[in-house]
C-alpha positions as CSV (number, residue, x, y, z in Angstrom):
1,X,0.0,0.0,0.0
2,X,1.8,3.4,-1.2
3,X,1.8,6.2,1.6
4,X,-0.8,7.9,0.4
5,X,-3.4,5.1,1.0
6,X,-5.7,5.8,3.7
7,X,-8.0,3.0,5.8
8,X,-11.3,4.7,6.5
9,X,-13.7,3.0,8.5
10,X,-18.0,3.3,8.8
11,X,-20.0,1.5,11.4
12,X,-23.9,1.7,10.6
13,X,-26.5,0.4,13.1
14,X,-27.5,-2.4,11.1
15,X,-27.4,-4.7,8.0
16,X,-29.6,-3.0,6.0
17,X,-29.0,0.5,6.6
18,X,-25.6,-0.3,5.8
19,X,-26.7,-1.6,2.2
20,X,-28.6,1.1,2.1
21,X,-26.1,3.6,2.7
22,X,-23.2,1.7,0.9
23,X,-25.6,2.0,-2.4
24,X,-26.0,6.0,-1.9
25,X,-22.1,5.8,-1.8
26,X,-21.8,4.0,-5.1
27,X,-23.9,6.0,-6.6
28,X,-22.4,9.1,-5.6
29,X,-18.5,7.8,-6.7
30,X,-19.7,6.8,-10.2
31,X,-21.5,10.2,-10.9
32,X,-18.4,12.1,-9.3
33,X,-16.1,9.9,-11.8
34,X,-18.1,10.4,-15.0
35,X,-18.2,14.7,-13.6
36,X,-14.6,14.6,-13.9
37,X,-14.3,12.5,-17.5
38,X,-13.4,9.3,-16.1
39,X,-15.4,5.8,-17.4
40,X,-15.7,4.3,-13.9
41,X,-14.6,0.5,-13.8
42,X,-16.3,-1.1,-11.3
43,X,-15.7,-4.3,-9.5
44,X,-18.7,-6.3,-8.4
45,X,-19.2,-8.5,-5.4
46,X,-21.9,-11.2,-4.2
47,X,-23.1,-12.3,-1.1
48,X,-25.9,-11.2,1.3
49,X,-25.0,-7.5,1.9
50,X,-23.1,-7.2,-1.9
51,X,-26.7,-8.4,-4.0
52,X,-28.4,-6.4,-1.6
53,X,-27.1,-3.7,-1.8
54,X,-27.4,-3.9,-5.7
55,X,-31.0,-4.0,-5.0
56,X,-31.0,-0.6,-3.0
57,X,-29.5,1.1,-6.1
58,X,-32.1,-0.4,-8.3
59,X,-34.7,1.2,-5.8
60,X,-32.8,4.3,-5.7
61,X,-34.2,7.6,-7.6
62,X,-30.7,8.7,-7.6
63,X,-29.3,5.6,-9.8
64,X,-30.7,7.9,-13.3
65,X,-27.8,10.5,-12.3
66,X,-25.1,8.0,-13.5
67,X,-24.6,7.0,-16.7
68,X,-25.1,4.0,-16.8
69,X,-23.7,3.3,-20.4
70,X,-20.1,5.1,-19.2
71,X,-19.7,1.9,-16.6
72,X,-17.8,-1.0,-17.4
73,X,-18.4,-3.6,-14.8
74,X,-16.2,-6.7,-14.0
75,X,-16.5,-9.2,-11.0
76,X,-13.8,-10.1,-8.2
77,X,-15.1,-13.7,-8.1
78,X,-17.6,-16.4,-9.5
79,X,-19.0,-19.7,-8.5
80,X,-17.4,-22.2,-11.4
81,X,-21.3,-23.3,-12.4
82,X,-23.0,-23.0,-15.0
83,X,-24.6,-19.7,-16.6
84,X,-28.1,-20.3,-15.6
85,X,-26.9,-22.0,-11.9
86,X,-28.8,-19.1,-9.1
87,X,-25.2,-19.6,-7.4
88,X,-23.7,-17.4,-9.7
89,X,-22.6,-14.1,-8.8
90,X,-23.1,-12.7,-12.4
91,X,-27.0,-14.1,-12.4
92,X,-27.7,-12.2,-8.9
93,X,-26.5,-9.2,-9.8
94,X,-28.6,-8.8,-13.1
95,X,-31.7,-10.0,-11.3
96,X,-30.8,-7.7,-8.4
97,X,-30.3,-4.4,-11.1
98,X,-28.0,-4.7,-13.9
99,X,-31.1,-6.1,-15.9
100,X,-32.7,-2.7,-15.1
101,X,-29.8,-0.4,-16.3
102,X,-29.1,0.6,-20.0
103,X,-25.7,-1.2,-20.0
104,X,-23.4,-0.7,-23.3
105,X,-22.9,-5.0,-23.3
106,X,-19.6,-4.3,-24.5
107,X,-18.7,-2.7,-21.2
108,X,-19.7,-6.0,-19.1
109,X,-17.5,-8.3,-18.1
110,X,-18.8,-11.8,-16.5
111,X,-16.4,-14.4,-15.5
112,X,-16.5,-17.7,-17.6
113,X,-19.5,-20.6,-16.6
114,X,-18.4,-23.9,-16.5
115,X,-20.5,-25.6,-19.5
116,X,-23.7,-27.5,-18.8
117,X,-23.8,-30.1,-15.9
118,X,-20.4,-28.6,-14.3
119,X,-17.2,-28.5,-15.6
120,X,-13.8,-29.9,-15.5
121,X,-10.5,-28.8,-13.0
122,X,-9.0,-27.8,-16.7
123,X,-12.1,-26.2,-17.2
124,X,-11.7,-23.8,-14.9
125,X,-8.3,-23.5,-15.1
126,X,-9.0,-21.9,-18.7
127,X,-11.8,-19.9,-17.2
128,X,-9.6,-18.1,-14.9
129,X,-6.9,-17.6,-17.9
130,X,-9.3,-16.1,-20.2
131,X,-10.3,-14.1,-17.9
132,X,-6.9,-12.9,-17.2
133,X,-6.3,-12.3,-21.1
134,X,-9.7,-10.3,-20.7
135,X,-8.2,-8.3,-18.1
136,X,-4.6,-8.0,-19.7
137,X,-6.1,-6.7,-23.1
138,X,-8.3,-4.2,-21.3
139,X,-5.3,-3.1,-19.3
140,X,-3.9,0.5,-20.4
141,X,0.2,0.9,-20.7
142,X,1.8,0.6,-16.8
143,X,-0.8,-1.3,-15.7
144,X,0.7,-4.5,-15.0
145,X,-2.2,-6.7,-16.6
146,X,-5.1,-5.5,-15.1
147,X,-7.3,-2.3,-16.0
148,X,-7.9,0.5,-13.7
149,X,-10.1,-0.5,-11.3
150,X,-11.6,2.3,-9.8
151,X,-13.7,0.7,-6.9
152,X,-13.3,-2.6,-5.7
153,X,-16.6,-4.2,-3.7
154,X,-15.8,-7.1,-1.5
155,X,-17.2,-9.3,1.1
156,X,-15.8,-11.2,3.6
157,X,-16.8,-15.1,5.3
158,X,-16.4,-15.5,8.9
159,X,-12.6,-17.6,8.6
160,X,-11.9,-13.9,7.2
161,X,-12.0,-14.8,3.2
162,X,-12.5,-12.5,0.9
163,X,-13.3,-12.7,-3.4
164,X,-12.3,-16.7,-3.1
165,X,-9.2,-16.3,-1.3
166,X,-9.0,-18.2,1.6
167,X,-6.6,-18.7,4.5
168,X,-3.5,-20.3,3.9
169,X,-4.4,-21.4,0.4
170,X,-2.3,-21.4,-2.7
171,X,-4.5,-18.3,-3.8
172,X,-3.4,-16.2,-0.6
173,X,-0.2,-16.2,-1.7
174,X,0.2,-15.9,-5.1
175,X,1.7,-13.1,-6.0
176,X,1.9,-13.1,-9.9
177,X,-1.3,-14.1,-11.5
178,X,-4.1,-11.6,-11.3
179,X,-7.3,-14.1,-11.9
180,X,-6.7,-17.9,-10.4
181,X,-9.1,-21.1,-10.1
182,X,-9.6,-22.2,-6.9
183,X,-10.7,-25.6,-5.8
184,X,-11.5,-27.4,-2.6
185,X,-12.9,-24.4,-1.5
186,X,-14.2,-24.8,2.2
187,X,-17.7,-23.9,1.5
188,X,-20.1,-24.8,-1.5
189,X,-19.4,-24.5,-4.5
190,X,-16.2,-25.9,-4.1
191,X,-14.7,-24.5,-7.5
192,X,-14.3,-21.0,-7.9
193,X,-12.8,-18.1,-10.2
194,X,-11.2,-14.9,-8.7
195,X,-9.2,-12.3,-8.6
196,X,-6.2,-12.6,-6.5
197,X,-5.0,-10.0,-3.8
198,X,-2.6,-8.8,-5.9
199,X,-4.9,-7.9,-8.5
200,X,-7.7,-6.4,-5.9
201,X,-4.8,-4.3,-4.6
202,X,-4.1,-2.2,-8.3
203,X,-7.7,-0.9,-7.4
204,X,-7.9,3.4,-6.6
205,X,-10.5,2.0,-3.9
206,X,-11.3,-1.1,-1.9
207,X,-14.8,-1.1,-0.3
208,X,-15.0,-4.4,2.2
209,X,-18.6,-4.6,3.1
210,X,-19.7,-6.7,5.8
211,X,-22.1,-7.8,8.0
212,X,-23.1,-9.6,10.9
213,X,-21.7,-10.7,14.4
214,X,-19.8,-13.8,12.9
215,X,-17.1,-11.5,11.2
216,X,-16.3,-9.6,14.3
217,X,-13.2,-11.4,15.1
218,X,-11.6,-11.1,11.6
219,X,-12.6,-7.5,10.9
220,X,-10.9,-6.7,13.9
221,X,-8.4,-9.1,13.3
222,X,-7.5,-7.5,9.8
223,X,-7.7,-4.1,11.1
224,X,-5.5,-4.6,13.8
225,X,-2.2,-6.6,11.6
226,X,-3.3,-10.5,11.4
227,X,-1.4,-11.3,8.5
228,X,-3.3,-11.4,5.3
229,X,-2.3,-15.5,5.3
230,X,-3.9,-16.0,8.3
231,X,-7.1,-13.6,7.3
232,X,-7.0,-12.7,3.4
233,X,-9.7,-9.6,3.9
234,X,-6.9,-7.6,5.5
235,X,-4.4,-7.7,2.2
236,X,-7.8,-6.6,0.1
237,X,-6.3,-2.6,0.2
238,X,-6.5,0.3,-2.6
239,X,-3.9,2.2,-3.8
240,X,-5.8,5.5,-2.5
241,X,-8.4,4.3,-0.3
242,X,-9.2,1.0,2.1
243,X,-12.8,1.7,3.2
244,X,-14.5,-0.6,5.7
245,X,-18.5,-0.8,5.5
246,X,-19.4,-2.5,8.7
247,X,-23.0,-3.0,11.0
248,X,-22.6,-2.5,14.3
249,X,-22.1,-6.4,15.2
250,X,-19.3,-6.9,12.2
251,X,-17.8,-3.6,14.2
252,X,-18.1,-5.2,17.7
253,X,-14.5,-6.5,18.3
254,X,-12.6,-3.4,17.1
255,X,-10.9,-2.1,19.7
256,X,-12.3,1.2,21.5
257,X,-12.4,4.3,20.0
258,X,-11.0,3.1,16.7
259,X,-14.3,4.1,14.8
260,X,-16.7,6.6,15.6
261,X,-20.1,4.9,14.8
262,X,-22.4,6.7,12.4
263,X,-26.5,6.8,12.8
């Protein structure tokens, strides 16, 4: 993380406000990026609080100030199923809002499906490599393989995971690759696609959004210095900005004073 970066962390009283308010937050970025010129590239996330929060935009009179044909979407991980499985990030977030939104197609990015009735350990080992020539040929000169990202949305499971890097995996420390399969994942589906750390970490901003009384030892765990081996959510960092989206239970174990909790 250069010198410049900055960990910036919100505590809101529950799960939903804090959807609520991390959508109004997204919102706000992308129409602030397209004011000053810029085609934001946005990184999408699944889980509980990152498809819900997809909804609130969708419900939001606000989302008409972006637009939304100046967005160019990718996602930081995928369940390695296939296109029409309702375990797959990509399908969530459409049904949640992107099927709502006048999208240019060419500026959405899905990661591969493994083809119908599952697919092989090569299989997603090509997934993950197209996905990194996808990346690679979208990347501008300097970039090291992987395009702009100018916000990064993440969750995080309990063991302190975050896209599908988990402790003390091969993924957690590699430090080359920018997309990887994963396999014998600890929870279902047990094949993944993701971007690594390494990749998450060429982002301008890294939201970690999380909810819930079960991640209060690792958030406070990654905030404090747990090695990102031992809890991969703490080496998810931007090159500007590391912002922490937290309820009030996710918050609980932080020690006190280190955030001053918002209404």
């Amino acid at each position: 993380m250069s010198a410049a970066s900055q960990v910036r962390v919100v505590v809101h009283p529950d799960k939903d406000t804090l959807a609520a308010a991390t959508a109004a937050r997204l919102v706000t970025a992308l129409v602030d990026l397209q004011a000053a010129g810029t085609v934001p590239r946005l990184v999408l996330t699944g889980g509980g609080v990152g498809i819900q929060l997809l909804r609130d935009v969708a419900a939001s009179p606000a989302r008409d100030a972006v637009d939304w044909a100046r967005v160019e979407l990718f996602w930081g991980d995928e369940r390695f199923v296939p296109a029409d499985d309702a375990e797959r990030n990509d399908r969530q977030a459409r049904e949640a809002l992107l099927d709502a939104l006048p999208l240019d197609p060419a500026r959405v990015h899905p990661m591969p499906a493994a083809p119908p009735g599952g697919g092989t350990r090569d299989d997603a080992l090509a997934a993950a490599a197209d996905y990194a020539r996808l990346l690679d040929d979208l990347a501008g000169p300097g970039d090291d393989g992987i395009p702009a990202f100018d916000v990064t949305l993440v969750g995080m499971g309990e063991e302190g995971h975050t896209l599908s890097v988990f402790p003390d995996s091969p993924a957690v420390h590699e430090q080359a690759a920018t997309v990887v399969a994963v396999f014998d994942c600890p929870k279902p589906p047990p094949t993944r696609i993701s971007l690594t750390l390494a990749a998450a970490r060429r982002s301008r901003e890294v939201w970690v959004v999380a909810a819930g009384a079960g991640k209060a030892p690792a958030v406070a765990g990654a905030l404090t210095g747990t090695p990102e081996t031992e809890l991969p959510v703490g080496g998810a960092r931007g090159t500007v900005t590391t912002r922490w989206l937290l309820d009030t239970e996710a918050a609980a174990e932080l020690p006190d004073g280190f955030v001053a909790r918002v209404s």
